[in-house]
RODO-2510 file (C-alpha; in nm, 4 decimals, decimal comma):
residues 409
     n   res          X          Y          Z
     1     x    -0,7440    -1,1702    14,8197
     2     x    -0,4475    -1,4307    14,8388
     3     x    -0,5650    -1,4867    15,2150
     4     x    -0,5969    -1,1291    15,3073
     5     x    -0,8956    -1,1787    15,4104
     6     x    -1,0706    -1,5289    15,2917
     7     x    -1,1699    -1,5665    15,7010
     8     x    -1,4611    -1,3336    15,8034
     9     x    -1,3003    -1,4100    16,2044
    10     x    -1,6104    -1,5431    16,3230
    11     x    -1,5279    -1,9024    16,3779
    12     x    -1,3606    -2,0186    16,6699
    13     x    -1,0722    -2,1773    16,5203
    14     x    -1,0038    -1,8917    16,3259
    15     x    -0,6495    -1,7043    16,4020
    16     x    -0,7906    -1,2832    16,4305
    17     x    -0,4576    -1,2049    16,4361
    18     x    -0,3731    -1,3276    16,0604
    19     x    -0,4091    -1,0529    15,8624
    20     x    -0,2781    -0,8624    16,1183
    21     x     0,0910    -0,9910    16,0320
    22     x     0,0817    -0,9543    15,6894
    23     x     0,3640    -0,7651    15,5347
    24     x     0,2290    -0,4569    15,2975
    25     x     0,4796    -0,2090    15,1338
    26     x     0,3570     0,1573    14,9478
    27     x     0,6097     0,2645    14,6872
    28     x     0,4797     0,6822    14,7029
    29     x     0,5663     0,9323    14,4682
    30     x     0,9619     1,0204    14,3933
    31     x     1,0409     0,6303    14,4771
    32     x     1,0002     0,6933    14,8626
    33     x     0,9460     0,2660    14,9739
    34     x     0,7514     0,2117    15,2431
    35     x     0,8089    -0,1657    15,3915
    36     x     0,6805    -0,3585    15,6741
    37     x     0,3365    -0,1594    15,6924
    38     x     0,0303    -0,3829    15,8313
    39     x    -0,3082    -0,3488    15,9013
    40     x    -0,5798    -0,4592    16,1907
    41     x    -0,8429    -0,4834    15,8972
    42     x    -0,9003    -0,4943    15,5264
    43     x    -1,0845    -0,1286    15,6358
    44     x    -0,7712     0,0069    15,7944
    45     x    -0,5363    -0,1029    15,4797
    46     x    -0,8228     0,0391    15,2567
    47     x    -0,7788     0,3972    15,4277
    48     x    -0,4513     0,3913    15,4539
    49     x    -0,4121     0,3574    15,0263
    50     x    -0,6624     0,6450    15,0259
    51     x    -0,4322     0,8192    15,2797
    52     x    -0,0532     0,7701    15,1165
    53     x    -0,2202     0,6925    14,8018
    54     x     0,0449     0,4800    14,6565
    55     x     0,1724     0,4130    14,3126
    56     x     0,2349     0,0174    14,3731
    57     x     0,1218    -0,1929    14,6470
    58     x     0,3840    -0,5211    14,7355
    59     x     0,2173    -0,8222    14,9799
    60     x     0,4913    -0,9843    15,1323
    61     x     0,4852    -1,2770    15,4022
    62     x     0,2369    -1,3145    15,7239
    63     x     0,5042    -1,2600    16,0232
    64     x     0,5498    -1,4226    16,3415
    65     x     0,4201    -1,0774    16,5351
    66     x     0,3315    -0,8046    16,3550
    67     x     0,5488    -0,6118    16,0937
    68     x     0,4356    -0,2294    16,2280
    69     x     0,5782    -0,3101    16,5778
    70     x     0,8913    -0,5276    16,4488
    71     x     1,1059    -0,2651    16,6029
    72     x     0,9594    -0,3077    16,9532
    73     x     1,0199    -0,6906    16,9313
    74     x     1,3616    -0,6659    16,8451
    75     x     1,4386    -0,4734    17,1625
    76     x     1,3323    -0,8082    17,3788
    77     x     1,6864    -0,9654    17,2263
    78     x     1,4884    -1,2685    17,1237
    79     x     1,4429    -1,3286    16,7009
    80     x     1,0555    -1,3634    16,7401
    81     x     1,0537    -1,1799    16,4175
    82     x     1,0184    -1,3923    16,1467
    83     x     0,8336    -1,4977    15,7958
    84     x     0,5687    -1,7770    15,9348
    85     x     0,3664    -1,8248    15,5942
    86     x     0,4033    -1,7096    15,2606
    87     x     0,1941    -1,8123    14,8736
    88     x     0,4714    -1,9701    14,6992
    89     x     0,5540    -1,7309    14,3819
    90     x     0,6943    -1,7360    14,0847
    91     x     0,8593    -1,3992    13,8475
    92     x     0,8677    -1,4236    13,4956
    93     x     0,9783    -1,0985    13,3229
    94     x     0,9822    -1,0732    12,9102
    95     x     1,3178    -0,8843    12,9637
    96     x     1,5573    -1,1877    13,0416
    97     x     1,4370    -1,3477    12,6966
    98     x     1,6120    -1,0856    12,5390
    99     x     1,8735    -1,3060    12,3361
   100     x     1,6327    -1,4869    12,1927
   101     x     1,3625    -1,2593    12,0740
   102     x     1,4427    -0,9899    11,7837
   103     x     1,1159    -0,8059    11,7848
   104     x     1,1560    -0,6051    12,0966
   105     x     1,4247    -0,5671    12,3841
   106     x     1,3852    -0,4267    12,7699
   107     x     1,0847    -0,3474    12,8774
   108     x     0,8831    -0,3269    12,5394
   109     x     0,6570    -0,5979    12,4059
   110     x     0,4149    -0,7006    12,1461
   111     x     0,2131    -0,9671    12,0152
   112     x     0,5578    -1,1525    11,8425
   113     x     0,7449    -1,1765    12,1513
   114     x     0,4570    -1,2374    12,4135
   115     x     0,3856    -1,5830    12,3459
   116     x     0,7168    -1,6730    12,5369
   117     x     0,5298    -1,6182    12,8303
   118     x     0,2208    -1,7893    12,7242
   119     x     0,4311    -2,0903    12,6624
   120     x     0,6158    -2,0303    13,0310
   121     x     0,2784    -2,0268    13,2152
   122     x     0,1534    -2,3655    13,0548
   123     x     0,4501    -2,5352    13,1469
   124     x     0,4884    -2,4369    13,4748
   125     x     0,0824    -2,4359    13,5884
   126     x     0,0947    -2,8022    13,4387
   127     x     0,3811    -2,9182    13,6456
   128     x     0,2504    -2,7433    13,9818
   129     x    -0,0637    -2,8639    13,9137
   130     x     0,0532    -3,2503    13,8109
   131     x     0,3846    -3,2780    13,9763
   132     x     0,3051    -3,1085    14,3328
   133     x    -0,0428    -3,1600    14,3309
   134     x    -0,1363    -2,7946    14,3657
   135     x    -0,4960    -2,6527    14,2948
   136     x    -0,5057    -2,2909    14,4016
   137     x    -0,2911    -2,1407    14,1848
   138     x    -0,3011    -1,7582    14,0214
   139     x    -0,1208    -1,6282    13,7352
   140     x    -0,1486    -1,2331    13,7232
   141     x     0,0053    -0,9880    13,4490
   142     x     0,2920    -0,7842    13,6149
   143     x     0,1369    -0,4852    13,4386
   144     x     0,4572    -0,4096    13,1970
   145     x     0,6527    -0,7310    13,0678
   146     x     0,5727    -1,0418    13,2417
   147     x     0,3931    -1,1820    13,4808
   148     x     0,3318    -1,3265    13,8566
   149     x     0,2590    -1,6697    14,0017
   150     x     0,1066    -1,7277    14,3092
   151     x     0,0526    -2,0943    14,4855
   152     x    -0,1586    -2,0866    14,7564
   153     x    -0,2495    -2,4426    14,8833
   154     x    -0,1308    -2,4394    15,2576
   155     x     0,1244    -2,6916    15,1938
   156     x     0,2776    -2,4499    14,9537
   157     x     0,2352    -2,1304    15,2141
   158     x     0,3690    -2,3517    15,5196
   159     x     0,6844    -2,4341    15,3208
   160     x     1,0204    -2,3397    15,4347
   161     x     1,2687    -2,1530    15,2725
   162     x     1,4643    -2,4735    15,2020
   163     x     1,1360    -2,6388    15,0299
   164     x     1,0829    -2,3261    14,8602
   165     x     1,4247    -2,3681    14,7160
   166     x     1,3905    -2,7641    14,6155
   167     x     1,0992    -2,6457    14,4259
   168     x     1,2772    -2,3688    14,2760
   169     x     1,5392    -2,5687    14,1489
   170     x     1,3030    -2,8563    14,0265
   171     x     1,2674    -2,5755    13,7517
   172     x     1,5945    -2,4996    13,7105
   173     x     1,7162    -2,5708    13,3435
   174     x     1,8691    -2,2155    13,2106
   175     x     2,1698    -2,1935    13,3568
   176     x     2,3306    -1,9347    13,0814
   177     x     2,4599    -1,5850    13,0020
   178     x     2,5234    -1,3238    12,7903
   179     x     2,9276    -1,5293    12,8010
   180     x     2,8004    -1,8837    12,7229
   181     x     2,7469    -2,0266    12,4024
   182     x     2,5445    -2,2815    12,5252
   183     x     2,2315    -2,1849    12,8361
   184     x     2,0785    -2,5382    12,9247
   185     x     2,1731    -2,8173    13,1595
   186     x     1,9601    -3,0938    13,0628
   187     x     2,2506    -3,3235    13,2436
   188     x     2,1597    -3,6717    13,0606
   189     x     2,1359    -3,8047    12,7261
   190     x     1,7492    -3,8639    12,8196
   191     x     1,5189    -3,6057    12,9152
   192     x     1,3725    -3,5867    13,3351
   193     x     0,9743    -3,6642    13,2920
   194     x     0,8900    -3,3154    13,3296
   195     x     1,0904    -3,2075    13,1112
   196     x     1,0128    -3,4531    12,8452
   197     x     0,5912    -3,3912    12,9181
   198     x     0,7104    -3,0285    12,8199
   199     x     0,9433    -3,0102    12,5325
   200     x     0,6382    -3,2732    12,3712
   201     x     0,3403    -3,0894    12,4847
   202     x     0,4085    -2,7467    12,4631
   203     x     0,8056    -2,6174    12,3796
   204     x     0,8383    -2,8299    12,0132
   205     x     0,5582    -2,6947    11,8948
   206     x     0,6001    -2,3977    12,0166
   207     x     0,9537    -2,3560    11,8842
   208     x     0,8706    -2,5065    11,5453
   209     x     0,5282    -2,3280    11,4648
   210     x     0,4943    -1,9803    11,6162
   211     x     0,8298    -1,9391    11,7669
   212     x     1,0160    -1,9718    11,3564
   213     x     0,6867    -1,7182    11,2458
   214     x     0,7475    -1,4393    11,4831
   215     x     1,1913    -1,4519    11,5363
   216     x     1,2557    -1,6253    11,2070
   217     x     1,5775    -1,7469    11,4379
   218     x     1,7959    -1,9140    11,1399
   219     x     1,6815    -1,6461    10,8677
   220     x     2,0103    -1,4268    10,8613
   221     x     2,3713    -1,4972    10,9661
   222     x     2,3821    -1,3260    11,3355
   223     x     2,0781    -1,5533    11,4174
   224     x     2,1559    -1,8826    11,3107
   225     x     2,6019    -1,8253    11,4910
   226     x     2,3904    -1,7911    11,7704
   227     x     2,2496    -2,1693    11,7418
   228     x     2,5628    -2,3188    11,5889
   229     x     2,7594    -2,2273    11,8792
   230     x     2,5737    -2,4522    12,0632
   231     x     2,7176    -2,7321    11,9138
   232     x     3,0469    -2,9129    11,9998
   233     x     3,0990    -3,0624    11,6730
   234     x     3,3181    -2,7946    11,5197
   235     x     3,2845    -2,9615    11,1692
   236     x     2,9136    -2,9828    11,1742
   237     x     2,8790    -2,5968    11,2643
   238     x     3,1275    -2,5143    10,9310
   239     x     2,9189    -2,7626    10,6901
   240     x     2,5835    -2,6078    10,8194
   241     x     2,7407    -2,2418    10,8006
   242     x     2,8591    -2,2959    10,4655
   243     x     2,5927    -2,4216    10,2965
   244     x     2,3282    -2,1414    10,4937
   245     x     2,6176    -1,8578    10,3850
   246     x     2,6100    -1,9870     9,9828
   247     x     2,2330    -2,0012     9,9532
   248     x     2,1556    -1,6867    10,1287
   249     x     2,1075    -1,4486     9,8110
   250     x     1,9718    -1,7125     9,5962
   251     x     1,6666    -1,7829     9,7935
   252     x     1,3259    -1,6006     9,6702
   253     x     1,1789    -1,7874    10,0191
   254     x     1,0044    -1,5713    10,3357
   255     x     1,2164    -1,5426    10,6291
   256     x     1,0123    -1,7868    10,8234
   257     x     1,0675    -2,0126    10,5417
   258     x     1,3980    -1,9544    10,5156
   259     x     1,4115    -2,0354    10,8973
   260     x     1,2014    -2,3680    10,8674
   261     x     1,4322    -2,4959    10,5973
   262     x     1,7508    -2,4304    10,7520
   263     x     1,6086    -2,6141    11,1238
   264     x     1,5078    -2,8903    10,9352
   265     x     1,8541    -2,9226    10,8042
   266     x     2,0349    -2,8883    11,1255
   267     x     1,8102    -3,1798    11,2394
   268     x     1,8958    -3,4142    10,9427
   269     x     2,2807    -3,3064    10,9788
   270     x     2,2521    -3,4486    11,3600
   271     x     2,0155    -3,7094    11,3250
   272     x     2,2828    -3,8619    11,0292
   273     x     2,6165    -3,7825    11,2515
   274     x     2,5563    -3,7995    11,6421
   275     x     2,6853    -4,1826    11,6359
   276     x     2,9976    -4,0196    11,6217
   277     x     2,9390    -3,7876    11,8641
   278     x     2,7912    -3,8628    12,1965
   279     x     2,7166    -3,4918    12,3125
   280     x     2,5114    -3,4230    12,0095
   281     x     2,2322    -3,6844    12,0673
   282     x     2,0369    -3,3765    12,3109
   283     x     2,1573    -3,1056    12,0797
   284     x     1,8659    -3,0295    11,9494
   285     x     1,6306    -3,0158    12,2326
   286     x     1,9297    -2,8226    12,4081
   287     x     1,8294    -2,5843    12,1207
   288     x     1,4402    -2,6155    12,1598
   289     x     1,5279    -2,5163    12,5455
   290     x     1,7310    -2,2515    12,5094
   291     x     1,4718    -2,0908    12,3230
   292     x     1,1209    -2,1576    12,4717
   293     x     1,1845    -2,3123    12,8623
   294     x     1,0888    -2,0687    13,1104
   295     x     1,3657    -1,8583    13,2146
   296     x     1,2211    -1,7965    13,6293
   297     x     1,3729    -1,5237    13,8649
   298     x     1,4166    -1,8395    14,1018
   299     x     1,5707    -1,5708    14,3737
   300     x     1,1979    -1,4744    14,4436
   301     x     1,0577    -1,8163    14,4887
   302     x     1,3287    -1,9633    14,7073
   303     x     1,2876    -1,6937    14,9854
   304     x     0,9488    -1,6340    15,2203
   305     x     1,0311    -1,2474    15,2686
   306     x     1,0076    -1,1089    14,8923
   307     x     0,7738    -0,9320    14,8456
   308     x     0,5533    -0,9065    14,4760
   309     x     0,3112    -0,6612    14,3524
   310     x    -0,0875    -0,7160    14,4252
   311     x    -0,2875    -0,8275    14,2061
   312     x    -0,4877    -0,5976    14,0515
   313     x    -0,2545    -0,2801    14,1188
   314     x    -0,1768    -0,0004    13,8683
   315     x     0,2038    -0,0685    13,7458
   316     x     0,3092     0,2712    13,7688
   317     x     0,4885     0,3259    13,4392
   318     x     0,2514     0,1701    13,1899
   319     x    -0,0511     0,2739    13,3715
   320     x    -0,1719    -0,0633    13,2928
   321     x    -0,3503    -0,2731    13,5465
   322     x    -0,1923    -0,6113    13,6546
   323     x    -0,5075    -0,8255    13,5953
   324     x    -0,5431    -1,2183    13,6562
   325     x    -0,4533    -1,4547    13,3375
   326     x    -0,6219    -1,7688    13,2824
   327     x    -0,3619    -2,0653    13,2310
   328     x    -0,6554    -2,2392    13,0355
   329     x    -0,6796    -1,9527    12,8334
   330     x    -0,3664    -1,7769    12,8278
   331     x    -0,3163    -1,7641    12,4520
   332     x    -0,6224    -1,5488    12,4072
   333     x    -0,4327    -1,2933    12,6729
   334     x    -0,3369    -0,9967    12,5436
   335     x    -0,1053    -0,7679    12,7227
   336     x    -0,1783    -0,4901    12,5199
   337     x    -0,5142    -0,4842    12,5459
   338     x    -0,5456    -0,4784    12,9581
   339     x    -0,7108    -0,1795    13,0774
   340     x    -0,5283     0,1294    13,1636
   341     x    -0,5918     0,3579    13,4700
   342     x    -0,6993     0,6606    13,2810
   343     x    -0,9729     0,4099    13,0872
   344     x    -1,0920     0,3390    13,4112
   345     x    -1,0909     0,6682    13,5294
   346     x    -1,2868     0,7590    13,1821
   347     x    -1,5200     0,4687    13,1998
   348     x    -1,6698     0,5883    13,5744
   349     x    -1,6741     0,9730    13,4737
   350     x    -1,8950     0,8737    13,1783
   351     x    -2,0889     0,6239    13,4226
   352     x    -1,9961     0,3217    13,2504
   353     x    -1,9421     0,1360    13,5675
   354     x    -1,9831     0,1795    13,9052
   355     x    -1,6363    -0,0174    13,9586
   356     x    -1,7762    -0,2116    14,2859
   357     x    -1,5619    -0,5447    14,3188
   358     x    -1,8362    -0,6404    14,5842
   359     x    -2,1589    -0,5889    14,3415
   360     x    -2,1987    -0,9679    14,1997
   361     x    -2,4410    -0,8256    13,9806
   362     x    -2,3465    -0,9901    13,6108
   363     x    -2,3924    -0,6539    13,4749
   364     x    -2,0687    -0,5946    13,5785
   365     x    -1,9295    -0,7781    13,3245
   366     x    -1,9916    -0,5324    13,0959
   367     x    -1,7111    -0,2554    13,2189
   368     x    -1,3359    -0,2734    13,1795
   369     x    -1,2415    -0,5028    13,4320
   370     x    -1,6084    -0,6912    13,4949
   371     x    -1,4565    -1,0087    13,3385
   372     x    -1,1447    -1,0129    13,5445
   373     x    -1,3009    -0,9307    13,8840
   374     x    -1,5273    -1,2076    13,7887
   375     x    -1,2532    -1,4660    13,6796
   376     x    -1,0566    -1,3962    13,9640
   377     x    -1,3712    -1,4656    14,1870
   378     x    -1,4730    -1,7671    14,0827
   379     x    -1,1959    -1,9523    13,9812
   380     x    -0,9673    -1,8765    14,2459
   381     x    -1,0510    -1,6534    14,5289
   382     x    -1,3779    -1,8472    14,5907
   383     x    -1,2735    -2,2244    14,5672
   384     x    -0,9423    -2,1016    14,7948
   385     x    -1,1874    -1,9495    15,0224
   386     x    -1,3905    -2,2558    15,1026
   387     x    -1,0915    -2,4587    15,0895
   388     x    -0,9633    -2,2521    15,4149
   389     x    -1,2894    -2,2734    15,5876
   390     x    -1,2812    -2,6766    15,5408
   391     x    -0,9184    -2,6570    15,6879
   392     x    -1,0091    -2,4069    15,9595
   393     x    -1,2934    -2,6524    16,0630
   394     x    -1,0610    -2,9603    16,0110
   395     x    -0,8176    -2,7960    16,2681
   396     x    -1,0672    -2,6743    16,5045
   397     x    -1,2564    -3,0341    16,5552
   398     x    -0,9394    -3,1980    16,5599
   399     x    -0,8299    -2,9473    16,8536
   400     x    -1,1519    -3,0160    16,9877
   401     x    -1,1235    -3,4217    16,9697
   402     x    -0,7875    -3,3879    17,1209
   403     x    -0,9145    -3,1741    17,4402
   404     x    -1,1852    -3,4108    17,5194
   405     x    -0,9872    -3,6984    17,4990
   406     x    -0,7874    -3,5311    17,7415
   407     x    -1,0678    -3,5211    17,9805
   408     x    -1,1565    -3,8624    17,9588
   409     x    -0,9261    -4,0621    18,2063
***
């Protein structure tokens, strides 16, 4: 899993010490945090869960020497200790939409508010995918309110910590606060490709069709402030207010239509006056943004040594299980449906499943997590896995080519 251990070590060109320097951390019971643990094998790591048995499990970077004897190392008064290769990742928690979703706030969520990260993960998968040219990519639920991204392509592992950043801020677009009125920089009267691939494909619709359904974000008068503040046309935020504040009783509409109506009439309003007004031409994709573009923890992605939770762990407050989402698929993913650790726990007492992530058998498909052992299989673990192999061998025959050539004065 994520290149833990996609080399079974018996090719030549394979490096036996790889797993070897992979950064682990246990969080135990009582919050005690356990970093820098690694592991000779996939066996050793496997009895060492079963040992401390941990409530969440963290894989952090592959180090130049290994992470247990750091310490030792450090003694020698050389920096030999250091992040080598690390899956470039990506944190998306529900919790920093907060401002914009009315439904729920902190940790909860539900089916009104989700879809904000539905729409995050198509945006983002497309533009690693189209933009960087990435193909092993995996998108897992964080177990509670959001979820995880991991790239790993070697060109994304091999990055540095400056890359990592220029990637980061590639995405960079909410720039705002609970202080600021207005929480986008799109910097130009015309939108960057990317951005203008998204806001058509995925963040108009979005904000227009199931974004208005589930906030209804112009239906009452703390909502729709919100949105005129955004504007720097002080006269078109009073004409707007005052004729949403003298129709608001009179109106036998829904919220959402309520909401639809008054959009629509903010777009007329600066469609008809931004001639006059240079700054409003992007006002209402500034809008559009604010509301639907992914709001990343870019902190994580710019630096090789943080650490995020495995896939398939237990979060330890919901008890839910932080299973793989597919990007192709992600509006049929429902967060709270994902299995829960005392299902599991129910499902092999009553000998529903034998819960044996190394039985291929489709049969498997069947229990709680068949489908997601067998997603995460075959459309990523498997195609990463041969990719390495056709690298490894690459490398090796290269090294080989070189060596003779050597030899041959």
């Amino acid at each position: 899993m994520l290149m833990l251990a996609v080399i079974d070590g018996k090719h030549p060109g394979c490096d036996d010490y790889y797993f070897g320097r992979r950064e682990f951390s246990f969080t135990l019971e009582n919050d005690v945090y356990l970093r820098y643990k690694s592991f000779k094998s996939a066996s050793a790591l496997e009895h060492a869960i079963k040992s401390c048995f941990p409530y969440k499990i963290d894989i952090g970077a592959v180090y130049s020497v290994d992470p247990d004897k750091r310490h030792a190392y450090s003694q020698t008064g050389t920096n030999v200790f250091t992040p080598v290769e690390r899956e470039l990742v990506f944190d998306i928690d529900i919790t920093d939409y907060d401002d914009v979703r009315y439904c729920c706030s902190g940790a909860d969520v539900c089916s009104k508010c989700w879809p904000l990260m539905t729409v995050a993960i198509k945006v983002i998968h497309t533009s690693l995918k189209e933009d960087f040219g990435f193909k092993h990519i995996l998108w897992v639920f964080s177990g509670r309110r959001g979820v995880h991204c991991w790239v790993c392509d070697p060109k994304a592992r091999r990055m540095t910590n400056e890359q990592r950043s220029a990637v980061a801020e590639y995405f960079r677009v909410y720039k705002g606060n609970e202080n600021n009125a207005r929480k986008v920089a799109l910097m130009s009267y015309s939108l960057h490709p990317f951005l203008a691939r998204s806001y058509v494909d995925f963040l108009k619709g979005f904000f227009e069709g199931e974004l208005q359904e589930n906030q209804s974000i112009f239906s009452t008068k703390d909502k729709y402030d919100k949105i005129l503040e955004m504007m720097s046309d002080e006269d078109i935020q009073s004409e707007l207010r005052e004729k949403w504040e003298k129709s608001a009783n009179r109106s036998s509409l829904s919220e959402e239509a309520i909401s639809l109506v008054r959009w629509e009439q903010l777009k007329n309003t600066l469609q008809s006056k931004k001639h006059k007004a240079p700054t409003l031409r992007m006002c209402v994709e500034e809008i559009v943004f604010t509301f639907t573009y992914p709001r990343i923890d870019l902190e994580v992605s710019k630096q090789m040594n943080h650490l995020l939770k495995a896939p398939f762990c237990v979060h330890p407050k919901t008890g839910r299980v932080c299973v793989p989402i597919d990007p192709n698929n992600c509006d049929e993913f429902d967060p709270l449906a994902v299995p829960t650790l005392s299902q599991l726990i129910e499902e092999i007492n009553s000998g529903g499943s034998k819960m044996d992530v190394d039985d291929d058998d489709d049969d498997d498909d069947t229990s709680l997590l068949g489908k997601s052992i067998k997603f995460f299989r075959s459309s990523f673990l498997e195609p990463l896995l041969k990719s390495c192999k056709e690298e490894i061998e690459n490398s090796y025959k290269t090294k080989i080519g070189k060596s003779k050539d050597s030899f041959s004065w």
